[in-house]
C-alpha positions in Angstrom: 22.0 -63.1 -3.9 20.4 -60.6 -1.7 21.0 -57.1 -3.0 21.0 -54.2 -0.4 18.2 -52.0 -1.2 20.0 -48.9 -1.0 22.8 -50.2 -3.2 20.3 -51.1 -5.9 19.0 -47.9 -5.7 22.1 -46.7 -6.1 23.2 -48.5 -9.3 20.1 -47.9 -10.7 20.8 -44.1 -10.6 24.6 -45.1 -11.9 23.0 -47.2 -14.8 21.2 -44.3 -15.7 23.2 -41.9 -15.2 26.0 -44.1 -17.8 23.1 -45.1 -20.0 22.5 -41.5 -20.4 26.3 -40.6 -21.4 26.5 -43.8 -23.7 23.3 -42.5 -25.6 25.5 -39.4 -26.2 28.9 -40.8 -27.1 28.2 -44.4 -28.2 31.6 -45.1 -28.9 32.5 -44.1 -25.1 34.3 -46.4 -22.9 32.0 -45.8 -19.8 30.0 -49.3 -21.0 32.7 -51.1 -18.8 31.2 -49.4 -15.7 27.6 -49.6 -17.0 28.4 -53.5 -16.6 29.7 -53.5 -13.6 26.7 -51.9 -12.4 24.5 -54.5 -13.9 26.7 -56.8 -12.1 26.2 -55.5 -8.8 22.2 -56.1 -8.9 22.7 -59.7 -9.9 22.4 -59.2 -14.1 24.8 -61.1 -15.3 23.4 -61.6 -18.7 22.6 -58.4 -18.9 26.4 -56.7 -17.9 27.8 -59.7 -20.3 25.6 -58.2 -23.3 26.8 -55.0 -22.7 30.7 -55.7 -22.5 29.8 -58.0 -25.5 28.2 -54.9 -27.5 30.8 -52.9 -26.3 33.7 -54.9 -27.3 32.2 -55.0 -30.7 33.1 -51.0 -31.1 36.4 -50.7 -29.2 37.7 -54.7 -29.6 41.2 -54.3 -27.9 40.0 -52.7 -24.7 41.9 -55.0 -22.6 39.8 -53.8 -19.0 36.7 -54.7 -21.1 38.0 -57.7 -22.1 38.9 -58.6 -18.3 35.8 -57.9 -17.4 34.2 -59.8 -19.8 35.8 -62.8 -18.6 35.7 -61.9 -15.0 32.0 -62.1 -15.5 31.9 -65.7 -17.6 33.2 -66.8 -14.8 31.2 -66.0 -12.3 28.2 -67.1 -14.7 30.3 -70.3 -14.6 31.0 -70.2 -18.8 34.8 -71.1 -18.0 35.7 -72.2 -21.6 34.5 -68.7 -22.7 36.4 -67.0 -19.6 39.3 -69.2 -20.3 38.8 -67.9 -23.9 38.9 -64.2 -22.9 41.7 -64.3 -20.6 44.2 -66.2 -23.0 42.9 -63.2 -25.9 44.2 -60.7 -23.2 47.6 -62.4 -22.2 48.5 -62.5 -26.1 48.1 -58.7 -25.6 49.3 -57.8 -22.6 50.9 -61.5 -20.9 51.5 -59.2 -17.5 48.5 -58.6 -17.0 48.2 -59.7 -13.4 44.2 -59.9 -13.0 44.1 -61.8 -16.3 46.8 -64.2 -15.4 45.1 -64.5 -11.8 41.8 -65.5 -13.3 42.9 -67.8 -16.3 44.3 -69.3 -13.9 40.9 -70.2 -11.7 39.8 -71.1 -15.0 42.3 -74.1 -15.7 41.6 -74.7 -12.0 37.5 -75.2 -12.7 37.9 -76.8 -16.3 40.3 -79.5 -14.4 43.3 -78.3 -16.5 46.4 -78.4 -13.7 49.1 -78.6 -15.6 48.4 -75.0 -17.5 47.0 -73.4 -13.8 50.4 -74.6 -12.5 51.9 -72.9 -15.5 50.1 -69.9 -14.9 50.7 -69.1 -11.3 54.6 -69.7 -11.8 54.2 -67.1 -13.9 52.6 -64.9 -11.7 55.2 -66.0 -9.1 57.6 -64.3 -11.5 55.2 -61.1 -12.2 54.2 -61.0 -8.7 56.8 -62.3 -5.8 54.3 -60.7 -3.0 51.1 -62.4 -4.5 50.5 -65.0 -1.3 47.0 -65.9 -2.8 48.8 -67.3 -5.8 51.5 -68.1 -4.1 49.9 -70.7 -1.9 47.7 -72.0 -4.5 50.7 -72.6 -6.7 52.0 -74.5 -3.6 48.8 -76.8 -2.8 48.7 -77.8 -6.7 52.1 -78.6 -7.8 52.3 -81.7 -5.7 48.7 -82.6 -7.4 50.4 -82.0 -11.0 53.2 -83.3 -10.1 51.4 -87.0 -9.0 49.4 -86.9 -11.7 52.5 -86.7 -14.6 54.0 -89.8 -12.5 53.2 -93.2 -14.3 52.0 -95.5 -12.3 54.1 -98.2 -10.0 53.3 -101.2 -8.3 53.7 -100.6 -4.2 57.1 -103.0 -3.8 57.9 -102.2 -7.2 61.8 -100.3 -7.4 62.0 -97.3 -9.9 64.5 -97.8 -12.2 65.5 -95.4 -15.7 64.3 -96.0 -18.6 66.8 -97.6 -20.8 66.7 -96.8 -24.3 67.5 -100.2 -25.4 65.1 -103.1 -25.8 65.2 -106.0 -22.7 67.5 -108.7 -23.2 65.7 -111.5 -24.0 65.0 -114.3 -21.0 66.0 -118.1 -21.3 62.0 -118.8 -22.4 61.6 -115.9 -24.9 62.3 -115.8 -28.5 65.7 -113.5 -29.6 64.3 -110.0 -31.3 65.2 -109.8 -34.6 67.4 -107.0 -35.7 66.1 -104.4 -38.0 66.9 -104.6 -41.6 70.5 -103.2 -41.9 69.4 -101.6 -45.7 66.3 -100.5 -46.5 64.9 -101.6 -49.9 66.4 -99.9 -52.9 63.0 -99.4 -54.9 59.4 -100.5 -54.4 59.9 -103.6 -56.7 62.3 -105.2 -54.3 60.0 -104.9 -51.4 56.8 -105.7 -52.8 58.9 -108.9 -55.4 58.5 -108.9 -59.0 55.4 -107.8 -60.6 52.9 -110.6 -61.9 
């Protein structure tokens, strides 16, 4: 990723500038933007660590916690994004980035059903969300086709009955279950030896 000289210069200042503050008032909030900084010159690891260390003084910061996941995944650590995102939705479930992004994370780790879940949900939150909207759209049919057993090509669908087959002129009658179960163990096993 090619960073824009002038840009980097600038979030260097910005990172110390905030690094400055945070040495101050190390309980601050202001490490959210420290990371995003990092993330703008390409440190990933570095803007994780600091959400991470972060996190460990003010744990339900829920925009830390976004970021934090935003960030696994863009590093591509979707089981721990996944992980973040479903810590914020117990929290706060309308949260709309969160839901957005958990979702792109059960998109990545293969899991359809649960993206599908998720982007109902943000139908719900969010009627005018035409990103989520459409993807909702292109993966239902996919979910859908994947829930459907099977079929041979001519093969009719029919119910499921609830009732075993009859049995055909060449196959054996099923027995029918045992109309009382055994009274005590010694009946079912015979008489001792």
């Amino acid at each position: 990723m090619a960073i824009d000289p002038q840009k980097a210069r600038a979030s260097t200042a910005e990172i110390q500038k905030l690094s400055e503050r945070m040495g101050r008032d190390p309980a601050s909030r202001l490490f959210v933007p420290l990371a995003e900084e990092y993330r703008k010159l390409g440190q990933l690891d570095r803007a994780i660590e600091t959400l991470r260390g972060g996190l460990k003084i003010i744990p339900n910061y829920t925009t830390a916690r976004v970021a934090l996941g935003r960030l696994l995944l863009e590093k591509g650590a979707l089981a721990e994004a996944r992980e973040e995102f479903e810590a914020v939705l117990r929290e706060a479930p309308e949260n709309l980035l969160a839901n957005k992004k958990l979702a792109e994370a059960y998109r990545a780790l293969g899991m359809n059903a649960r993206a599908v879940d998720v982007y109902r949900r943000l139908a719900e939150l969010d009627p005018f969300d035409n990103e989520s909207q459409a993807a909702l759209k292109a993966l239902e049919p996919v979910v859908s086709s994947a829930a459907r057993p099977l079929a041979k090509i001519d093969e009719p669908t029919r119910p499921l009955s609830t009732r075993p087959p009859e049995p055909g002129p060449s196959e054996p009658p099923i027995e029918k279950p045992v109309e009382k179960p055994f009274d005590n163990e010694e009946e079912y096993l015979g008489s001792p030896i």
